[in-house]
C-alpha positions as CSV (number, residue, x, y, z in Angstrom):
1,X,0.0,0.0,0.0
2,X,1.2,3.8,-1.2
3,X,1.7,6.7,1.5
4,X,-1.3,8.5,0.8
5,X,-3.4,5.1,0.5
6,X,-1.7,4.1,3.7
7,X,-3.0,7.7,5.0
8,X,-6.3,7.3,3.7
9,X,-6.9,4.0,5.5
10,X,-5.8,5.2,9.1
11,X,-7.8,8.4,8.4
12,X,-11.3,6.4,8.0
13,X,-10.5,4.7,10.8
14,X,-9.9,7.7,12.8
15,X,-12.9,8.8,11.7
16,X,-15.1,6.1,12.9
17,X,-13.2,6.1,16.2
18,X,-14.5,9.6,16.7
19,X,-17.9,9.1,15.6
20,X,-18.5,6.1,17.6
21,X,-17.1,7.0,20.5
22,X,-19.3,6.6,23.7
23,X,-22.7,6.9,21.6
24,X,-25.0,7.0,24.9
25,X,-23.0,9.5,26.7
26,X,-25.3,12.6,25.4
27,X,-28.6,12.5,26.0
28,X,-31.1,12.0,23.4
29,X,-32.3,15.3,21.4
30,X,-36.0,15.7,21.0
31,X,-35.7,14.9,17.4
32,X,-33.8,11.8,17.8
33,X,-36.0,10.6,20.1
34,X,-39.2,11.2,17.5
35,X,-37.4,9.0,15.1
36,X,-36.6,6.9,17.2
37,X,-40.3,6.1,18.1
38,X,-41.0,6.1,14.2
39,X,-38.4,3.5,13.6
40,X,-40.1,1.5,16.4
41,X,-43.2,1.0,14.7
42,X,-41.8,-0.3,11.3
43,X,-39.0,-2.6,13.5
44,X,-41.9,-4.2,15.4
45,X,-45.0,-4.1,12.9
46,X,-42.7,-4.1,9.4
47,X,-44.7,-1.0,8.3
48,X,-43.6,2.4,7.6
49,X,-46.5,5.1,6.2
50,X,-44.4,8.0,5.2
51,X,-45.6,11.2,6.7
52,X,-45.8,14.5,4.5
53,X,-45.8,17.0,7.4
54,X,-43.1,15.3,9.8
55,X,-40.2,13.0,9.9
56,X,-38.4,13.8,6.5
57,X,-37.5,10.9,4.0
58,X,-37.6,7.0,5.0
59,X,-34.3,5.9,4.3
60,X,-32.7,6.8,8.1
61,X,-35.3,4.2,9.5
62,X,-35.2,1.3,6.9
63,X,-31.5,1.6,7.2
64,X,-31.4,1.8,10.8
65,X,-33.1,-1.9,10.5
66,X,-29.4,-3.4,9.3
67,X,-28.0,-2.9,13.1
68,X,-31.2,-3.6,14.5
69,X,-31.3,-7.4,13.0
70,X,-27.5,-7.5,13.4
71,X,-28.3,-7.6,17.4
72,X,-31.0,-9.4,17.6
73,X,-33.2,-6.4,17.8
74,X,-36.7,-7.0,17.1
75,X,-39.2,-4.4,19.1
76,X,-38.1,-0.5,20.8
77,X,-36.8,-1.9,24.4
78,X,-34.1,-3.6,23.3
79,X,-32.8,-0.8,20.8
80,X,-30.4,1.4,22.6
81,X,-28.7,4.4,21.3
82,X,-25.6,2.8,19.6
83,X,-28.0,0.8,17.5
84,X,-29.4,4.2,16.4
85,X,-26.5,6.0,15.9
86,X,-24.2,3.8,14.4
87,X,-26.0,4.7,11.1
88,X,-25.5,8.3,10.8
89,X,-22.1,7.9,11.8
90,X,-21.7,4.8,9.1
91,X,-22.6,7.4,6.7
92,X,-20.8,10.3,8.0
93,X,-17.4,8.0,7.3
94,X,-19.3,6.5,3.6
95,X,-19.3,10.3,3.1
96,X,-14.9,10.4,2.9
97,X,-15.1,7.4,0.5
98,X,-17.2,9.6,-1.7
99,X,-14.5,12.1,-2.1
100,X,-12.5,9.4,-4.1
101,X,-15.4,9.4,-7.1
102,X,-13.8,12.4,-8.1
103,X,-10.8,10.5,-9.5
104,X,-7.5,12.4,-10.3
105,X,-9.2,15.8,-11.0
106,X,-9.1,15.9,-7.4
107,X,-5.1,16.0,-6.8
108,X,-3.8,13.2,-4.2
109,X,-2.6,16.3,-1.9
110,X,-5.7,18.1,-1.8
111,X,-7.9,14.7,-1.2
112,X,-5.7,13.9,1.8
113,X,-6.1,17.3,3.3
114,X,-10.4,17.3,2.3
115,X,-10.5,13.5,3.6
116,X,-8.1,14.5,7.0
117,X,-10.5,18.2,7.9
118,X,-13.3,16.3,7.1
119,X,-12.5,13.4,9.9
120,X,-12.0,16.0,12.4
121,X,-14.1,18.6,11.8
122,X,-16.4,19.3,14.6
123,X,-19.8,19.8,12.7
124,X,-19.4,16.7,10.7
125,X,-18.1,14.9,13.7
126,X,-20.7,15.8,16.3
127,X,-23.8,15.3,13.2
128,X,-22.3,11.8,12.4
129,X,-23.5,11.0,16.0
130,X,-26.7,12.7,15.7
131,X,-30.0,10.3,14.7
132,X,-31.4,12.6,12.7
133,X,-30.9,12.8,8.4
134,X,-28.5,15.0,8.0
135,X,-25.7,13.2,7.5
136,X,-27.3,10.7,5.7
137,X,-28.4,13.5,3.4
138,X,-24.5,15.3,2.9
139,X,-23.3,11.5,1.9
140,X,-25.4,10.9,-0.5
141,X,-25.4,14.8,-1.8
142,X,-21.4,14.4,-2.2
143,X,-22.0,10.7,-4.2
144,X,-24.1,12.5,-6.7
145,X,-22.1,15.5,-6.7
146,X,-18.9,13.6,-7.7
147,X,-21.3,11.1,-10.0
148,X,-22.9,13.9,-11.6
149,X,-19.1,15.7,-12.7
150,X,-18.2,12.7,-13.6
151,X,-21.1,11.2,-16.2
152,X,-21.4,15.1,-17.2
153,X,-17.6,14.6,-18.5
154,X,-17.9,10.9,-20.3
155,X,-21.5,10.2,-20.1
156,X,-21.5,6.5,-19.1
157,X,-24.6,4.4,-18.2
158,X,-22.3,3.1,-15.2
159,X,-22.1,7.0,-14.2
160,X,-25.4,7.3,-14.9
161,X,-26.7,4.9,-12.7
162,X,-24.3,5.7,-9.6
163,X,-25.5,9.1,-9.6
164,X,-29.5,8.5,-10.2
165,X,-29.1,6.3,-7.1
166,X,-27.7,8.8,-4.8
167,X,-29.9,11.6,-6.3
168,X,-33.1,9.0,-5.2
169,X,-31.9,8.6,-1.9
170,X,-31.2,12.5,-1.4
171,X,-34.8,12.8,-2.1
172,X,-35.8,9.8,0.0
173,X,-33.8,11.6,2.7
174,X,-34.8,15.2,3.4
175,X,-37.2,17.0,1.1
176,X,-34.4,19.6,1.2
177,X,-32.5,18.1,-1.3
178,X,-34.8,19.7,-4.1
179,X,-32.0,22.5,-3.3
180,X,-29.6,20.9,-3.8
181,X,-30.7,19.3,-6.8
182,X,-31.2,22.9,-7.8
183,X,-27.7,23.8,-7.0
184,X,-26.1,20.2,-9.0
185,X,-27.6,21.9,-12.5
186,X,-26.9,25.4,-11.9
187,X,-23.3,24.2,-11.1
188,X,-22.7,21.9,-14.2
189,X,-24.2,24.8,-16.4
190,X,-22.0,27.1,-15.1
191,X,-19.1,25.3,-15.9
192,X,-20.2,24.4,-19.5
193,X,-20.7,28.5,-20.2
194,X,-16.9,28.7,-19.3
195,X,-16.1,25.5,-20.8
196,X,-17.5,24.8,-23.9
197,X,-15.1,21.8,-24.5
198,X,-16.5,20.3,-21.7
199,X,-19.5,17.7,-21.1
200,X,-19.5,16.8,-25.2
201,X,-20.0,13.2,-24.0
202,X,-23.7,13.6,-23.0
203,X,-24.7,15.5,-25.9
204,X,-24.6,12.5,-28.3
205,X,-27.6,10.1,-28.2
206,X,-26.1,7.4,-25.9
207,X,-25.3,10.5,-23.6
208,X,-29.3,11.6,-23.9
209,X,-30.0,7.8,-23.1
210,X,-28.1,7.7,-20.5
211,X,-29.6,11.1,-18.9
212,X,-33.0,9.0,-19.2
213,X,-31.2,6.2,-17.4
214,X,-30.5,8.4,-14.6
215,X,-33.4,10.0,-14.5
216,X,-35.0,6.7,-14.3
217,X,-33.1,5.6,-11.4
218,X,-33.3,8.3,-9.3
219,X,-37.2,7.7,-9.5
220,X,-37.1,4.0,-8.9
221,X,-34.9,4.2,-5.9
222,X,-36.6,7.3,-4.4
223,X,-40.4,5.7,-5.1
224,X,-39.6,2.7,-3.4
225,X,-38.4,4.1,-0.3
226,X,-41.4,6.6,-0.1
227,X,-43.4,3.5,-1.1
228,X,-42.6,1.6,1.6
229,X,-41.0,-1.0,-1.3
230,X,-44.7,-1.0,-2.5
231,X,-46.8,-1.5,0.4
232,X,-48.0,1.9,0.9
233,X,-48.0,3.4,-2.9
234,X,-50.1,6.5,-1.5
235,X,-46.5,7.3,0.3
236,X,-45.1,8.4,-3.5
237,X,-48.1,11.4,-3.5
238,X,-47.1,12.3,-0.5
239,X,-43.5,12.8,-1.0
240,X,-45.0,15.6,-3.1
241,X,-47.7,16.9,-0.7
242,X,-44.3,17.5,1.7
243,X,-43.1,20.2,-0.6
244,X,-45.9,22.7,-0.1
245,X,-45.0,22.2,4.0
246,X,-41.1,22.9,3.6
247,X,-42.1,26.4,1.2
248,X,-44.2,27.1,4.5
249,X,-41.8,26.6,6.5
250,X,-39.0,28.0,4.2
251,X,-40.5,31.4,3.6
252,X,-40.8,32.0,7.5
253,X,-44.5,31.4,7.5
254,X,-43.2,28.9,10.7
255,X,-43.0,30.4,13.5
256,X,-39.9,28.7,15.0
257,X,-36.6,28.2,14.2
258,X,-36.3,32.0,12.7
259,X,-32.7,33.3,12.1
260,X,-30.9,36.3,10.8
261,X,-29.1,35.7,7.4
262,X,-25.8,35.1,8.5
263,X,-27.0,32.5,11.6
264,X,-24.3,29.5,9.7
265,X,-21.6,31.7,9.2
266,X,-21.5,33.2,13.2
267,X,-22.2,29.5,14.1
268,X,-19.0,28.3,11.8
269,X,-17.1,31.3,12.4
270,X,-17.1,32.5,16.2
271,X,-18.5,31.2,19.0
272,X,-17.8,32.3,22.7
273,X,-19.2,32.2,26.2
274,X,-17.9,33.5,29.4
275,X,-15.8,30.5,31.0
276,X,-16.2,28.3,27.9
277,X,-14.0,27.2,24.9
278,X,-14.1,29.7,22.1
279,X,-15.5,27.5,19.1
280,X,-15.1,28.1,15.3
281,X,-14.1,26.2,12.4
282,X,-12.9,29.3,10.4
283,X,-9.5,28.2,9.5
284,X,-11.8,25.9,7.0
285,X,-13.9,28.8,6.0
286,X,-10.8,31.3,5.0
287,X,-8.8,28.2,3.0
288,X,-11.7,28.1,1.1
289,X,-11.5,31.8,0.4
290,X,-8.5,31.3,-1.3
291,X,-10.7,28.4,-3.8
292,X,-12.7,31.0,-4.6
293,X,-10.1,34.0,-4.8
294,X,-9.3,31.8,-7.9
295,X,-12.4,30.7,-9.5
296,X,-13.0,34.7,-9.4
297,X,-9.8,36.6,-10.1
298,X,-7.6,33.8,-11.2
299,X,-10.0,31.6,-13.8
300,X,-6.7,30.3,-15.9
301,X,-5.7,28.7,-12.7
302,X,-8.6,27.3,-11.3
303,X,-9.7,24.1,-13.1
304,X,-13.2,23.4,-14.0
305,X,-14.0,21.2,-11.0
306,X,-12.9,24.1,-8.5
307,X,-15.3,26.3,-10.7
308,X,-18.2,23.4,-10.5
309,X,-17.5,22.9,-6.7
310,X,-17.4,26.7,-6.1
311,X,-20.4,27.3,-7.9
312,X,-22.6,24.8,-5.5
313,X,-21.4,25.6,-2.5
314,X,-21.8,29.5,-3.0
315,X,-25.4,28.4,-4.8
316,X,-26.2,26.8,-1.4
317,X,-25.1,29.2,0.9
318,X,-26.8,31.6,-0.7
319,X,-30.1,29.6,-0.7
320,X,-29.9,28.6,2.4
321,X,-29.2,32.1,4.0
322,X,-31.8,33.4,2.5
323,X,-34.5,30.7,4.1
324,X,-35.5,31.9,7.1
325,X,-35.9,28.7,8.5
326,X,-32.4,27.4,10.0
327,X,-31.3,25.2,11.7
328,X,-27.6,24.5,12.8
329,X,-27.0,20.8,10.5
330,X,-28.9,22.4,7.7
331,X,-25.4,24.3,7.1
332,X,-23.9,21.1,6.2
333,X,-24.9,21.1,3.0
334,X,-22.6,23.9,1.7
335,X,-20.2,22.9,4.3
336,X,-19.3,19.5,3.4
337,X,-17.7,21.1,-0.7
338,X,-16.2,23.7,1.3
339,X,-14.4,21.4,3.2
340,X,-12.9,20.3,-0.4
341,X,-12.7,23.5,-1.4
342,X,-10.3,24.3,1.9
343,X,-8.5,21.2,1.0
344,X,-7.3,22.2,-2.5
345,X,-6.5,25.4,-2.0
346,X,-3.9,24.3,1.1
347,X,-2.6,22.0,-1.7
348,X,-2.4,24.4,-4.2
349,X,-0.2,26.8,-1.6
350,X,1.6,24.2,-0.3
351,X,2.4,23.6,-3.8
352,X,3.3,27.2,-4.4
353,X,5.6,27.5,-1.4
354,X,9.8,27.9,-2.7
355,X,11.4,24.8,-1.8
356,X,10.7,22.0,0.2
357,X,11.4,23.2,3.7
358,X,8.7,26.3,3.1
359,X,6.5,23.0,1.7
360,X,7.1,21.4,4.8
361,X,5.7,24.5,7.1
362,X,2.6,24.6,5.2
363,X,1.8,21.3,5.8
364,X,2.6,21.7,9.4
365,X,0.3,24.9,9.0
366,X,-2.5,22.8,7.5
367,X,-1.6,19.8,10.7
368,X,-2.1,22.3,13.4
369,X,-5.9,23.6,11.8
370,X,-6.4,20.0,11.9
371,X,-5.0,19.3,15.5
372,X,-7.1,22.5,16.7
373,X,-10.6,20.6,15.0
374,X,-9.8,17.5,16.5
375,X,-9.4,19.1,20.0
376,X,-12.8,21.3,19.6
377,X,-14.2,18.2,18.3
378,X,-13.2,16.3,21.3
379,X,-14.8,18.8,23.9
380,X,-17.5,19.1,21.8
381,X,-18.2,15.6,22.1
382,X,-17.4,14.9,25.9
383,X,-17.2,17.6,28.4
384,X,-20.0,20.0,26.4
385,X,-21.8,17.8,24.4
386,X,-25.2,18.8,25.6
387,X,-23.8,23.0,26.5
388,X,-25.5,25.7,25.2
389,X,-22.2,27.3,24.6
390,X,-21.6,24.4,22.1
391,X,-23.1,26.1,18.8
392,X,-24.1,22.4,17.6
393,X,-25.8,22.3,20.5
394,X,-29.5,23.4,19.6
395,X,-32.2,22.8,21.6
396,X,-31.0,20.1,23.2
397,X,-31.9,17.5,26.2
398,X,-29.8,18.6,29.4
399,X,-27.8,16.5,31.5
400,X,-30.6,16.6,33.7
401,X,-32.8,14.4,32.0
402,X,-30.3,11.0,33.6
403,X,-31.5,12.8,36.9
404,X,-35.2,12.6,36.6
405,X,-35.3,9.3,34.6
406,X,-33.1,7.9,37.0
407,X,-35.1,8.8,39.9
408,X,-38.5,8.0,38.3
409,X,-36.8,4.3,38.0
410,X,-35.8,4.4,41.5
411,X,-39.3,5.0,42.9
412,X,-41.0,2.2,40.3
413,X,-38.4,-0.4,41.7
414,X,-39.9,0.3,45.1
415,X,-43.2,-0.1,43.9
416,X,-45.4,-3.2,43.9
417,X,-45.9,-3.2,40.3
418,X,-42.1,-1.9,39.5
419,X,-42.4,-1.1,35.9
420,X,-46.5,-1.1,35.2
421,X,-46.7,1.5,37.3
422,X,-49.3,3.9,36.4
423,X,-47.2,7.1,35.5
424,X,-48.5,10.7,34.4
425,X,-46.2,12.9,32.5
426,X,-48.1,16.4,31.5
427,X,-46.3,18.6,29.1
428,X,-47.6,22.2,27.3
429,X,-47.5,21.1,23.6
430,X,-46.0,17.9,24.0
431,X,-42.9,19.1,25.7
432,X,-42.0,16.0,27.4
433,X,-39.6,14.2,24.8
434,X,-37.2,12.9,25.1
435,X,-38.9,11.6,28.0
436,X,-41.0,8.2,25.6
437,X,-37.7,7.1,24.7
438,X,-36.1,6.9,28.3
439,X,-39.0,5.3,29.2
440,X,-40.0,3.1,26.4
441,X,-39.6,-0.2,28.5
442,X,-42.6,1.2,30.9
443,X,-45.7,-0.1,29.9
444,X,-48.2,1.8,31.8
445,X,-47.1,5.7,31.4
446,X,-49.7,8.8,29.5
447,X,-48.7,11.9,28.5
448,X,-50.6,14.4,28.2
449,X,-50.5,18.8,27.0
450,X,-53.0,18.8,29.8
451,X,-54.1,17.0,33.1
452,X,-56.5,14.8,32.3
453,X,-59.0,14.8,35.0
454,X,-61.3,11.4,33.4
455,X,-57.5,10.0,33.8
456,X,-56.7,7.9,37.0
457,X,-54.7,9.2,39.7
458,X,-51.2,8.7,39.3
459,X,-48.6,7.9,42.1
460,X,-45.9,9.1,40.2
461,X,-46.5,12.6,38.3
462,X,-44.3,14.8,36.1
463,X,-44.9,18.1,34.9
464,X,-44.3,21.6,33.7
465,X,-44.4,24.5,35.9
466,X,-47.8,25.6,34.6
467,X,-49.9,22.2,34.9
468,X,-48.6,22.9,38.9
469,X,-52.0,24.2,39.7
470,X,-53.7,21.8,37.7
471,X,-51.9,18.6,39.2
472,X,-52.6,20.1,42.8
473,X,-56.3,20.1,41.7
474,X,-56.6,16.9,40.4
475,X,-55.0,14.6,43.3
476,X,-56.6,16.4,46.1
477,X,-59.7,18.3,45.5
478,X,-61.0,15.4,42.8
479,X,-61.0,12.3,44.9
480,X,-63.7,11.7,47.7
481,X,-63.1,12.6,51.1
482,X,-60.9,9.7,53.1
483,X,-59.2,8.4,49.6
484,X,-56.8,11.6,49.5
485,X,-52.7,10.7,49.5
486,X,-50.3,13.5,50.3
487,X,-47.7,14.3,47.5
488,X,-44.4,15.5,48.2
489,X,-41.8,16.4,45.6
490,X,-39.8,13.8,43.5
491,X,-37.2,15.6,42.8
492,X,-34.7,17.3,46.0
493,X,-33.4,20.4,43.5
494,X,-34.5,22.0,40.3
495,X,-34.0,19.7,37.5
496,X,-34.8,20.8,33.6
497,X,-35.4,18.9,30.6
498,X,-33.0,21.2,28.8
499,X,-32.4,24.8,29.3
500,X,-35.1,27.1,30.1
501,X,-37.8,23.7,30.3
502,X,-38.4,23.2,33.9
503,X,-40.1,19.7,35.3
504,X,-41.4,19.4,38.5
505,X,-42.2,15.4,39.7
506,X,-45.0,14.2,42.4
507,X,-45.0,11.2,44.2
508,X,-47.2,9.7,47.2
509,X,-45.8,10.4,50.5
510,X,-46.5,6.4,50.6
511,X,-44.3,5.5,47.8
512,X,-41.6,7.6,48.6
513,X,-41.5,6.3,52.3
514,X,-41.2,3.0,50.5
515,X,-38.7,3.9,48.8
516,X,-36.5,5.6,51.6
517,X,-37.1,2.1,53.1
518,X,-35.6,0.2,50.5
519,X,-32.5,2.4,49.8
């Protein structure tokens, strides 16, 4: 094995150290915890409806089935989070091997760099270990952006079919990937304006057939996923309803998740909180200034591929600045080619650097922006991976949430009926996840937005601030004179479900004598 292939190997495995690292240790995201739930229902009843208003594309859960059987998995209890997360970070690592599908346009030196800032870097790091799409999403967007330069430049029906596949499982992924989409045509039209010499292959008629062929593809694959592989062919119609709910929610007609223009750029460039780690990835972001300093000012030395990569990343930072809808992964998308973009222009100085001990520096320039990822990726990871000073932190569960599940397991143990205890979680717009998945091996547990007063009395009861007043009315001015229990508090100090979400816990004076006893 080469050098750079023997550096390419220990650089995936690098990677997946760093993305499967500890997968329980942060608690699960709200999100994560909804799909989680979703890919329940298909592992136990081998159905999945796909839903136009919620849950994006269904390739995360049919794919999460692979590790599922692997184990032995067969209903929600036994899943546990490295199950879950093993996929997206599968696929965050899949994504370096698509780099490669560039073949030799992309020089060795510039792949090496992309391939080593892409291992570390702390977005794609701490995503790969998110279950949410995302990452799924950026692998198969950078497979059908290297398959589409490619069959754009020699037309093939082998080209053709790699890149309709990854184009059908963009769209079976996210509904966002009609951007990108956008972005892929605008890029390779682009470069044929200031390369006429270029793309002659696909103007011929086996190049038109081949188009066809990918075409083709890319609506097989994404039609079978959305079809449920043809149990549910109403899930096809609705892949299309789903666009009219992302313009809604594009356009700022949604009400949350509403940020400035420049939200990805502050969250990539600077990020800083009294007694915390100052955060930013902008070494990446100015190397792939230079990329661009020479697709604008310097076109003789920028090759057609820097042109077709600049073009869709600036395409899709544009586009997705100007959404008011944001949200922190979303930046990936133009993140992921700028991370290639950084990567050939440190080759290109390196390159331009007199004599090989300036070389040398510059790739021990090029080390240290790596070594300075890797240890924000870390801390990110570990010691902050569920801080609000983390800027991939974004909305996230709190540490807390070990506290009150732990504690809500302590008291069931010291009940008669240990886990079929009747439990009542109440929650203002369903605020209580990721509460169903900590407790998905309960069987007797209701939440609520409300108290339910037809509901039975609880022993054990969880909930927001403002049901407080509500609970207190329920479990002692609704039962009959001599069948009143005193409640005391569950919890002995203020515990949130993430920042700024307060729960408050209520348990018979009974029970938690009980459980005194047995401690």
């Amino acid at each position: 094995m080469s050098r750079r292939g023997l550096a390419f190997f220990f650089i995936l495995l690098f990677a997946w150290a760093l993305r499967t690292d500890h997968p329980a240790k942060r608690p699960m995201h709200t999100d994560e915890a909804v799909h989680a739930a979703k890919f329940g229902a298909l592992l136990e009843h081998h159905r999945y409806h796909y839903d136009p208003y919620e849950y994006h594309g269904p390739t995360l859960n049919y794919f999460t089935l692979i590790p599922a059987r692997l184990r032995g998995q067969r209903n929600l209890v036994q899943v546990d989070e490295a199950t879950l997360r093993v996929v997206p970070a599968f696929f965050g690592v899949l994504l370096l091997l698509t780099f490669l599908a560039f073949g030799r346009e992309l020089n060795g030196t510039a792949l090496v760099i992309a391939l080593l800032l892409s291992a570390v870097s702390p977005a794609m790091v701490f995503y790969s270990r998110y279950y949410i799409q995302e990452m799924l999403l950026i692998c198969f967007s950078s497979a059908a952006l290297a398959g589409g330069w490619r069959f754009a430049n020699d037309g093939r029906a082998s080209w053709a079919v790699f890149t309709g596949a990854a184009m059908g499982l963009m769209h079976a992924t996210k509904e966002t990937s009609l951007i990108a989409f956008f972005a892929l045509a605008l890029s390779l039209l682009v470069v044929f304006v200031f390369d006429r010499s270029r793309f002659a292959a696909v103007r011929n008629r086996d190049g038109l057939k081949n188009t066809a062929l990918l075409a083709a593809v890319a609506l097989l694959v994404s039609g079978l996923f959305y079809s449920s592989f043809g149990s549910h062919p109403a899930g096809m119609l609705d892949a299309l309803k789903s666009i009219q709910t992302y313009l809604h929610r594009a356009v700022g007609l949604h009400q949350a998740h509403l940020h400035p223009w420049y939200y990805y750029f502050k969250v990539l460039l600077f990020n800083h909180a009294p007694g915390r780690p100052l955060w930013s990835e902008a070494a990446v972001v100015l190397l792939s200034l230079y990329s661009f300093y020479l697709i604008f000012f310097r076109r003789s030395r920028a090759p057609s591929l820097l042109l077709y990569l600049g073009t869709y990343t600036l395409v899709l930072a544009i586009v997705y600045s100007a959404l008011s809808y944001k949200t922190p992964w979303s930046m990936l998308g133009f993140y992921q080619p700028m991370i290639l973009l950084a990567g050939f222009a440190a080759a290109r100085i390196a390159q331009a650097l007199p004599g090989k001990t300036w070389r040398l520096v510059g790739l021990v320039v090029v080390a240290c922006v790596a070594g300075h990822l890797l240890w924000q990726t870390r801390l990110q990871n570990s010691k902050y991976d569920c801080d609000p000073s983390n800027p991939y932190v974004y909305g996230h569960t709190g540490g807390d949430v070990f506290k009150i599940v732990e504690r809500i397991r302590q008291l069931a143990e010291a009940h008669p009926l240990g886990k079929e205890v009747f439990i009542e979680i109440v929650c203002t717009a369903d605020d209580y996840w990721p509460l169903p998945w900590y407790l998905r091996d309960f069987t007797n547990v209701g939440y609520w937005n409300q108290v339910e007063l037809n509901a039975p009395l609880a022993e054990l009861v969880v909930a927001g601030p403002d049901q407080e007043q509500a609970v207190l009315h329920k479990v002692y001015e609704t039962p009959p004179p001599g069948e009143r229990n005193l409640y005391v508090p569950m919890f002995d100090e203020y515990v949130e479900l993430r920042p700024g979400v307060e729960l408050r816990g209520y348990v018979t004076n009974a029970l938690w004598e009980r459980w005194l006893r047995s401690r």
